[in-house]
C-alpha positions, 0 to 999 in steps of 0.5 A: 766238827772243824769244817762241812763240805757240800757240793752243787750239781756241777760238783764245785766244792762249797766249804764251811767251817769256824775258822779260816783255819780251819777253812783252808785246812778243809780246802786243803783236804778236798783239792786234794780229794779232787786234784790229787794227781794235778797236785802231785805233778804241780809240786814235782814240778816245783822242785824240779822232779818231774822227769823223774815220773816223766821221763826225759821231756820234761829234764829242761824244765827241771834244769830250768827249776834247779838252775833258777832256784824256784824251790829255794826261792819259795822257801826263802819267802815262806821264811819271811813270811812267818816273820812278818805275817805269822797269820799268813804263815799259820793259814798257808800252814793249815792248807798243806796240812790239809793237802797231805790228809787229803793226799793220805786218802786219795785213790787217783788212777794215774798213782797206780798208773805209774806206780808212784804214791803221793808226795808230801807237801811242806808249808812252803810248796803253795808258793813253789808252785805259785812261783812255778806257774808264772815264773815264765808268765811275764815272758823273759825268754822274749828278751832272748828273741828281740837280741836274736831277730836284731842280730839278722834284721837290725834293730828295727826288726824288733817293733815289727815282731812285737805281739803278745808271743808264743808263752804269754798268757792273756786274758780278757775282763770287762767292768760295766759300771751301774750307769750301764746296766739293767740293775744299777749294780755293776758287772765283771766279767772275762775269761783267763787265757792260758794253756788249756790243761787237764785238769784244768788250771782253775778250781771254782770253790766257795769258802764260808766262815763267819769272817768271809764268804767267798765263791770264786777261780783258785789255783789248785795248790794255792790256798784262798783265791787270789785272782778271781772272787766274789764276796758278795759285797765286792767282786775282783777280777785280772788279766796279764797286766803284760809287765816286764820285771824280771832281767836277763844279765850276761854274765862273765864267769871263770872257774878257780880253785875255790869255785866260781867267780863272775865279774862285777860292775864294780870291774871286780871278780866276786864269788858266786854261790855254786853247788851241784845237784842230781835229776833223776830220770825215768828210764835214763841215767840221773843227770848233775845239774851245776847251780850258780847264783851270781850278785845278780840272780840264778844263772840259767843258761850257760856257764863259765864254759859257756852254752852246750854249743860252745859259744862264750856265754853265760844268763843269769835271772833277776826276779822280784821273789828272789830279790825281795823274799815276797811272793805276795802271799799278804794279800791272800787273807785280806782279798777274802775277808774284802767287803769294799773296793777299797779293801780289795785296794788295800789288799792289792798293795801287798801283791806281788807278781805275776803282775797284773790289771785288776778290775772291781766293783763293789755293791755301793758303787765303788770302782777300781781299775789299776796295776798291781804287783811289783815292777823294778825301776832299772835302765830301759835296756834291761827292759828290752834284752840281755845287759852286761853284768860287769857294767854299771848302770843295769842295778835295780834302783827301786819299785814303780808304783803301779798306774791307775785309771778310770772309766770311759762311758760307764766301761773298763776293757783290759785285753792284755792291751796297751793301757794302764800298765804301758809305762811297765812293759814293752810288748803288749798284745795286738788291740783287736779284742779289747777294740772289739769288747769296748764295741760291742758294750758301746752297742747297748746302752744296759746290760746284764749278767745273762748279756755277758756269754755274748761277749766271751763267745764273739768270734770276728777276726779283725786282724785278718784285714791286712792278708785280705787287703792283699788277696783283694789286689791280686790279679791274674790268677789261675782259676781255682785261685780265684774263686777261693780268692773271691770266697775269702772277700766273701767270708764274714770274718768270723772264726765258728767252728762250722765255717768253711770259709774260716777253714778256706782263709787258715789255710791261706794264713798258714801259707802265708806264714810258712812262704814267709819264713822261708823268704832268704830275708828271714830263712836265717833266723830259723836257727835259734841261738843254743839256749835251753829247750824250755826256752826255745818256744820264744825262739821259734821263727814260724811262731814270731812270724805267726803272730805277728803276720798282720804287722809283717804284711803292713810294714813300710819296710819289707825287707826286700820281701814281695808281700804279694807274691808270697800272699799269691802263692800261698793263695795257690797252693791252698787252691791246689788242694782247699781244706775239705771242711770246717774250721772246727775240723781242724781247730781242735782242743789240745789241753796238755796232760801230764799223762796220755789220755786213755779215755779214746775220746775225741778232742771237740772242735773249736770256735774262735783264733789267737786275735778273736775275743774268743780266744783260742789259740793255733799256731799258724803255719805250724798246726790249727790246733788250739792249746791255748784258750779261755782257762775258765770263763766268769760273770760277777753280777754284784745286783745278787751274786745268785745271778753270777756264772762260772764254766771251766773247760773240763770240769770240777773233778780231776779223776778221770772216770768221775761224773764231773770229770768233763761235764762242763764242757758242753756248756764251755764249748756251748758258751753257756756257763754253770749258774753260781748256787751259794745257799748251802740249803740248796747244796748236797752236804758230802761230808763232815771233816 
């Protein structure tokens, strides 16, 4: 017998075998027992071959793939890890194994469905996969934005739009040390915020062998877990540590006879690496994609030619993996066999990206709060947009070495904030949740795990000051104006579900945004330069407007705007015709499928906004729907780790029909979370492997 599978009453995987080899091979086979179809769709799009089962929506992507050279990257990586970490190597090994043993058994609809049979993992796809899920995480394409919108306004423009965008994912945490709970032990806990995906993006599971016991969030794909685990002794957790590491390079390229050539800073052509090749598209002809690595990194957009509009210009990408041949998979193994903070510490000098804040506490009263991840030291041009390859100046020098801080009054909140990793980026989200967790602790002087749904479930909106100000002033009024305007003041400002006036002051929101992108100051740049389609999100005026709305209505110089004319007539239309229910008529989930559901159940309605510790994001001016949130949702309670709790949005089990397919949505929806069981006495054993 190489490894026991038991599962509790929500269906979490609990995992116990001899080896850690063995371990991962067992976590292997059952991620693929449950996340068959999420797993084939993961490494298609790893390799740039979803449009091939997807059709031609999902071609950018794959271009994008291609082009940035993610497969070849992973491999490159899993080559030096077997170099110089042949354990690792050996592990990540026996987890695939164990995903194609798995994948050989699996029965998953949506195979049938669409007429595909499951792919085949090789050892390097866990890190084509981990690449391809965060190779937009640190939000490059922003660099694209800030050029854009300082093409039309001018440079000032830049700090005005500055929020955390449209592709960003946050997240919030908190750390309440023993001084400040009813244990004397401390607490972690948060919620990671991404896309909301069926299945989701999270895969609770609990891994025993006689060298580590750990519960915690894996990414299904990715053996161990990385991001949020509980030992038992030690407990870590992370949010987006809003980093910037990867570049943006112009480049000059030229075609000649041998191929393709790109001018260097040295004032030298040199050649570039070129080669071509073929996406196949379901129900349309296979497109040729030409691949072009400059000194600098992949291009991926443009060409010698220049973009699909004709205009002269050519992107290449500079990423750490690329450049180093380390994805951080070193850290994995030691993260699991961590008893202290001061493992966890030690692992976390080997991560790698995405970059991240980490949080941890541990059973002896240990702490530690700090960056980790690898930022490149460059020029702060590079940070900002675009640089010119043929100019010297713009090479990476070296590495930053990740910040660290402390505690205040017993607490640590990271919301995606300005904080320990401001010297490593330029935009980081508005401080409204992080100043709202760091309020809330500061309201009770000890807490514990069973407080902490509290914190993840709040829903004041403190960003909606600057519009209501601006409502307050307004006179003369027609009559339905002013009694949705004196509606709003009345409002409490908090985002539930059942709130009409949380309805009454998104409508007037959305108003806003839209009379506001329409203003002849910024109707221009509506029009976003001919990057390629996956780009385009960071490109978007009503969502850049959106987002940053609140800085938009405060700014000293308006651009000629009237803020209140545009807030009156908003105030207006809205009166005209107000929503006729609640804020979770319309505030909807939206969870992104790689298949239409078939199920023909409605999507719930939603408490929570973009800048609530509820974080549950619509795109104001565009739609309410949500299809960002908290991708799960964890309180780490290191007094006994029995009384920690854990919730997804869907549930455990990714095959539709399945008892565990949505039964964590309630509790998700509810606030509640699912109670952490780790004696496998009290477990249902499902099989020996």
């Amino acid at each position: 017998m190489s490894a026991e599978t038991y599962r509790d009453a929500w269906g979490i995987p609990h995992l116990r075998a001899a080896t850690a080899g063995e371990l991962a091979r067992a976590q292997g086979r059952v991620t693929a027992r449950d996340r068959a179809w999420q797993l084939e769709v993961e490494r298609h799009r790893a390799q740039g071959t979803s449009a091939s089962f997807l059709g031609p929506g999902a071609l950018s992507w794959d271009r994008l793939a291609r082009r940035a050279r993610l497969a070849d990257t992973a491999r490159r990586c899993f080559a030096a890890l077997e170099d110089k970490d042949p354990e690792t190597a050996a592990w990540v090994r026996e987890y695939t194994d164990g995903v194609n043993e798995g994948l050989a058994a699996c029965d998953a609809p949506e195979f049938a469905r669409t007429g595909l049979a499951p792919g085949r993992w090789e050892p390097w796809t866990p890190l084509a996969v981990w690449l391809a899920t965060h190779i937009l995480f640190a939000g490059f394409p922003a660099k694209l934005w800030r050029e854009h919108i300082t093409a039309h306004l001018g440079p000032d423009a830049v700090a005005l739009f500055a929020t955390d965008g449209p592709g960003t994912a946050g997240s919030n945490g908190w750390l309440v040390s023993g001084e400040r709970t009813v244990t004397g032990h401390a607490i972690v806990a948060g919620d990671p915020h991404r896309f909301i995906e069926e299945p989701g993006v999270y895969q609770q599971i609990h891994l025993s062998c006689p060298e580590f016991d750990v519960v915690g969030l894996a990414v299904p794909g990715v053996p161990g877990i990385a991001h949020f685990g509980h030992t038992g002794t030690v407990a870590w957790a992370i949010t987006n540590a809003m980093a910037d590491y990867q570049d943006l390079y112009r480049e000059r390229l030229r075609r000649t006879g041998a191929g393709v050539e790109a001018l260097g800073p040295d004032g030298t052509w040199h050649r570039a690496a070129r080669h071509t090749e073929t996406i196949h598209v379901a129900g349309e002809d296979s497109v040729e994609v030409e691949v072009i690595e400059t000194d600098r990194g992949p291009v991926i957009a443009g060409g010698p030619e220049g973009l699909d509009d004709g205009t002269p210009a050519a992107l290449s990408l500079r990423y750490p993996p690329r450049v180093t041949a380390d994805l951080g998979f070193g850290a994995l193994l030691p993260l699991l066999r961590a008893r202290r903070v001061a493992d966890v510490d030690r692992a976390l000098d080997a991560w790698a990206e995405p970059v991240n804040v980490v949080q941890a506490a541990d059973t002896e009263g240990g702490l530690l709060h700090r960056v980790a991840g690898r930022v490149p030291v460059r020029a702060t041009a590079n940070r900002l947009r675009p640089v010119p390859a043929w100019e010297p100046g713009h090479e990476w020098t070296g590495w930053h070495t990740p910040p660290r801080a402390g505690l205040t009054d017993g607490v640590a909140v990271m919301a995606n904030q300005r904080g320990p990793a401001t010297p490593l980026g330029v935009e980081f989200a508005p401080p409204h949740r992080a100043d709202r967790i760091a309020a809330l602790l500061a309201g009770k002087e000890r807490w514990s795990a069973a407080d902490m749904p509290a914190l993840h479930t709040d829903t004041h909106l403190a960003s909606a000051g600057p519009l209501l100000d601006l409502v307050t002033a307004l006179d003369g009024l027609s009559p339905g104006a002013a009694a949705l305007r004196d509606r709003l003041l009345a409002w409490d400002r908090h985002m539930d579900a059942d709130s009409a006036g949380a309805a009454a002051y998104a409508a007037v929101r959305g108003a806003v945004v839209r009379h506001l992108a329409a203003h002849p100051a910024l109707a221009p740049a509506a029009v976003p330069p001919a990057y390629p389609e996956v780009l385009q999100p960071w490109l978007a005026l009503v969502p850049r407007i959106a987002y940053a709305l609140e800085h938009l209505l405060r700014a000293e110089d308006p651009y000629g705007i009237d803020r209140a004319e545009a807030v009156r007539a908003a105030l207006e239309e809205v009166a005209a015709e107000p929503p006729a229910g609640t804020w979770g008529d319309t505030h909807r989930l939206a969870p992104w499928r790689a298949l239409p559901d078939t199920s023909g159940s409605p999507e719930p309605g939603l408490s929570g906004d973009h800048d609530c510790v509820l974080c549950t994001s619509a795109v104001p001016g565009l739609t309410d729907r949500a299809a960002r949130g908290p991708a799960a949702r964890y309180v780490w309670d290191l007094a006994d780790r029995r009384r920690s709790g854990w919730v997804v949005p869907h549930g455990a089990s990714g095959v539709p029909g399945s008892p565990h397919h949505r039964d964590q949505q309630p509790l998700w929806l509810g606030g509640e979370l699912a109670p952490m069981v780790t004696d496998f006495d009290r477990l249902t054993k499902e099989t020996d492997d």
